[in-house]
Kinemage of the C-alpha trace (Angstrom):
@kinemage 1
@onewidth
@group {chain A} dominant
@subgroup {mainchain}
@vectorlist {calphas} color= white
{ca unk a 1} P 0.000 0.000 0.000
{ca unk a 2} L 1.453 3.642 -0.817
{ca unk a 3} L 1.789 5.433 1.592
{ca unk a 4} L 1.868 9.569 1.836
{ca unk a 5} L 2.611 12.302 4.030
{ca unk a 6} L 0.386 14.660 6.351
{ca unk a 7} L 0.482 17.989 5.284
{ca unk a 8} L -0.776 19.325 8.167
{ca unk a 9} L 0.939 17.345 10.829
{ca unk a 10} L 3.831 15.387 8.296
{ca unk a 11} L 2.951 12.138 9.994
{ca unk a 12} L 2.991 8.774 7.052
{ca unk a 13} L -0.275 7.729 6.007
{ca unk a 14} L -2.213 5.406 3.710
{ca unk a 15} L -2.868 7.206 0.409
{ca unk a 16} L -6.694 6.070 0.306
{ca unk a 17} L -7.736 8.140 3.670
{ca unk a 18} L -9.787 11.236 3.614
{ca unk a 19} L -8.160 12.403 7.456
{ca unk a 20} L -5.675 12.255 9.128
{ca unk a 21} L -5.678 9.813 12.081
{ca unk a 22} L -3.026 11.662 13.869
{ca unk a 23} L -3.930 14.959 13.632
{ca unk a 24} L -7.764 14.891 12.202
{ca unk a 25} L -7.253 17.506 9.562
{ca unk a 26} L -8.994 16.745 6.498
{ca unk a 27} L -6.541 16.010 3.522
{ca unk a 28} L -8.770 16.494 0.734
{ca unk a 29} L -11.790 19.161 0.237
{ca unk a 30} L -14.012 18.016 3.167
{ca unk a 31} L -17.249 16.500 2.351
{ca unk a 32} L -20.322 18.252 2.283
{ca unk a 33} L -22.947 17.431 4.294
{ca unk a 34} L -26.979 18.808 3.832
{ca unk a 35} L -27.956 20.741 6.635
{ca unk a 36} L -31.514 20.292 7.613
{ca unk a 37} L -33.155 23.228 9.160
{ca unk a 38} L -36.766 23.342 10.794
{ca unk a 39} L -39.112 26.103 11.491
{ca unk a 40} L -41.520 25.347 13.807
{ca unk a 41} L -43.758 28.670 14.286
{ca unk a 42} L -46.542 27.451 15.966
{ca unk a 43} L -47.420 28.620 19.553
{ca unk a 44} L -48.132 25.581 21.543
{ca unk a 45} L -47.734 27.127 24.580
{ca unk a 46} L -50.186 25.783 27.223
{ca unk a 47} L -49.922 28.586 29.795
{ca unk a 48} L -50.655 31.767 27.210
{ca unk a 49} L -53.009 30.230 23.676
{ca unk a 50} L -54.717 32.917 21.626
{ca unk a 51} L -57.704 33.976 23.817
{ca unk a 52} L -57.621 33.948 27.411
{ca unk a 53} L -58.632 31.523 29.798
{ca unk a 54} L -60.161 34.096 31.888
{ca unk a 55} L -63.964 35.189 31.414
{ca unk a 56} L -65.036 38.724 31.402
{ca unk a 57} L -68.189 38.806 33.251
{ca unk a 58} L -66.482 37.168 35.794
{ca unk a 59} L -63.730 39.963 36.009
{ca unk a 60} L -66.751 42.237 35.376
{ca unk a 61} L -68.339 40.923 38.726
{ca unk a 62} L -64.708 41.174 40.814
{ca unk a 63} L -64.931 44.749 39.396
{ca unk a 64} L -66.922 46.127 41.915
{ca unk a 65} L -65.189 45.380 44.890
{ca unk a 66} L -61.676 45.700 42.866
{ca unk a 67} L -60.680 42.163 42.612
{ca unk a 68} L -60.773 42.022 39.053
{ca unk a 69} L -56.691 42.568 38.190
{ca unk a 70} L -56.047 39.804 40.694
{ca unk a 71} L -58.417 37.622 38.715
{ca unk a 72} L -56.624 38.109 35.313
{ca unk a 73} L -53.077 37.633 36.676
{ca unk a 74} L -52.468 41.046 37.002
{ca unk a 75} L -51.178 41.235 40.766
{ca unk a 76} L -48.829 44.754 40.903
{ca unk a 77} L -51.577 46.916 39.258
{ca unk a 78} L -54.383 45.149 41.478
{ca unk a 79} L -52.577 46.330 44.810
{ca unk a 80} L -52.280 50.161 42.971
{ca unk a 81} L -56.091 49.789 42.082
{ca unk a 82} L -57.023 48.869 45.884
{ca unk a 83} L -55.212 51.398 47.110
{ca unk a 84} L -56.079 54.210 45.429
{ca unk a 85} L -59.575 52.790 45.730
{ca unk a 86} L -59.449 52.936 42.129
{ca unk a 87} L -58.390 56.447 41.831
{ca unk a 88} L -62.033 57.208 42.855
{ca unk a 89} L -63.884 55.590 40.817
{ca unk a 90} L -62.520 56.534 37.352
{ca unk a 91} L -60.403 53.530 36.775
{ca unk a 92} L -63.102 51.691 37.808
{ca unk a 93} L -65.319 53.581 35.000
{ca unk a 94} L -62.404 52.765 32.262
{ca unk a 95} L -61.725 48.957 33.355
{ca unk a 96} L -65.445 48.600 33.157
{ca unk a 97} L -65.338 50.187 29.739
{ca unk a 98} L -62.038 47.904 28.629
{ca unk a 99} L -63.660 44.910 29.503
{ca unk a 100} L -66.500 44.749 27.874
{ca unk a 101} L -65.355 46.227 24.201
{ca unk a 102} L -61.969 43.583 24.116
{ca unk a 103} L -59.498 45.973 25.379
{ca unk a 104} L -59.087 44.202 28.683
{ca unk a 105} L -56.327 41.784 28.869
{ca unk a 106} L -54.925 39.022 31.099
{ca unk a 107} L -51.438 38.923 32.384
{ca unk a 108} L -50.111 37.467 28.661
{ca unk a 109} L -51.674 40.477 26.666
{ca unk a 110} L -54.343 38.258 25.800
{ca unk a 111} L -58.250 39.459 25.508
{ca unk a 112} L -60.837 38.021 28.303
{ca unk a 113} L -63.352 35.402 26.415
């Protein structure tokens, strides 16, 4: 068998190899190989889908006595609405307002159903 030398590392080696087994280097152009490359851009998220989980008359009811932010996951702006007691009554007014024409979301940005 012929044998030839590594240009990379100048260690003998058979002439029918494609790498060196001393120093790994390829010692002809290196093969190419297909790479396979997947898009997945579906949302199968369990905790946050398309629509909320939450229901609106039941955030609706809560919104009376102020509960209604803790109902939708929204826990920071549902200790500002209780204690500003709502800032009198007008974010009361507007939350009432948001909920019923869509604009009212959950913690994920996602409209009550």
């Amino acid at each position: 068998m012929s044998e030839i030398i590594c240009k990379f590392c100048g260690s003998g080696i058979t002439a029918n190899v494609q790498k060196c087994k001393n120093c790994g280097e390829w010692l002809e152009e290196r093969p190419q190989q297909a790479i396979n490359v997947v898009v997945n851009n579906q949302n199968n998220s369990a905790i946050c889908g398309f629509v909320s989980s939450k229901n609106k008359w039941i955030a609706f009811i809560l919104l009376f006595c102020g509960l209604h932010r803790f109902c939708v996951g929204r826990f920071f702006s549902g200790i500002l609405f209780l204690a500003t007691a709502g800032c009198g009554g007008l974010w009361t007014l507007i939350d009432g307002i948001n909920i019923f024409s869509g604009k009212f979301t959950d913690n994920c940005n996602l409209p009550l159903r």
